[in-house]
C-alpha atoms as one frame of an Amber mdcrd trajectory, in Angstrom:
protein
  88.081 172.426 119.928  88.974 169.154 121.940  92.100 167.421 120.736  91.464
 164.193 118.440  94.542 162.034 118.896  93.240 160.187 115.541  93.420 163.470
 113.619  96.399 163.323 111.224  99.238 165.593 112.655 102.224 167.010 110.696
 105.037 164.763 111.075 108.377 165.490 111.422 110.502 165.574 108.298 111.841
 162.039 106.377 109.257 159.778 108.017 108.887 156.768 106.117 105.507 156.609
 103.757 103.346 154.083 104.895 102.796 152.987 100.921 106.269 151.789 100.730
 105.555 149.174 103.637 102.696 147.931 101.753 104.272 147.607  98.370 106.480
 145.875  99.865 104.240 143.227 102.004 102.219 142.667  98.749 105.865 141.427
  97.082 106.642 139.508  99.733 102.879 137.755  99.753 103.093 137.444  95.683
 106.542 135.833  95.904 104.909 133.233  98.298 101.997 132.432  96.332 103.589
 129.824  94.040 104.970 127.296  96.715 101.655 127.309  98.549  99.761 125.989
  95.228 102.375 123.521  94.912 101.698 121.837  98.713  97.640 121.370  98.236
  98.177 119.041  95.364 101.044 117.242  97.335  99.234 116.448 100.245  95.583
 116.011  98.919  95.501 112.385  99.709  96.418 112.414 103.193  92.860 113.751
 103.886  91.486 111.746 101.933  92.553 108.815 104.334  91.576 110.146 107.228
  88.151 110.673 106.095  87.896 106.523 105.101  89.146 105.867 108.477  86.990
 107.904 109.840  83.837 106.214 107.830  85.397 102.545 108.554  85.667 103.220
 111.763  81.569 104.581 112.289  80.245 101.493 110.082  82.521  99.076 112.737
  81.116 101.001 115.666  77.043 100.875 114.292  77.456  97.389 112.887  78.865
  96.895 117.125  75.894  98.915 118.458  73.545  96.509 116.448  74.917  93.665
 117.236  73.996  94.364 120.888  71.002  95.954 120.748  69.636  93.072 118.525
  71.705  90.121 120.324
């Protein structure tokens, strides 16, 4: 039988479990959760800006476009 490197082998003695690392990345992404809520509601208007510059600015350049097309 050909060896399969992907196989799982019998590890030494006092490796570390693999479960523990994800307990504890799932603590650390739950302790995070709170202060990313809090930052969408802080900064929910500065989109909002952008997008009626952004509107402003395509009415100026049609309304421009007219003008010289019908001038």
């Amino acid at each position: 039988m050909a060896h399969n490197p992907h196989a799982p082998q019998p590890g030494p003695e006092g490796t570390p479990d693999p479960a523990g690392s994800t307990q504890m990345f799932r603590a650390f992404v739950d302790e995070g959760e709170p202060q990313r809520r809090q930052q969408p509601a802080a900064t929910s208007s500065g989109p909002k800006v952008g997008v009626i510059a952004a509107v402003i600015a395509v009415v100026v350049v049609l309304g421009a476009v007219a003008w010289l097309a019908l001038g």
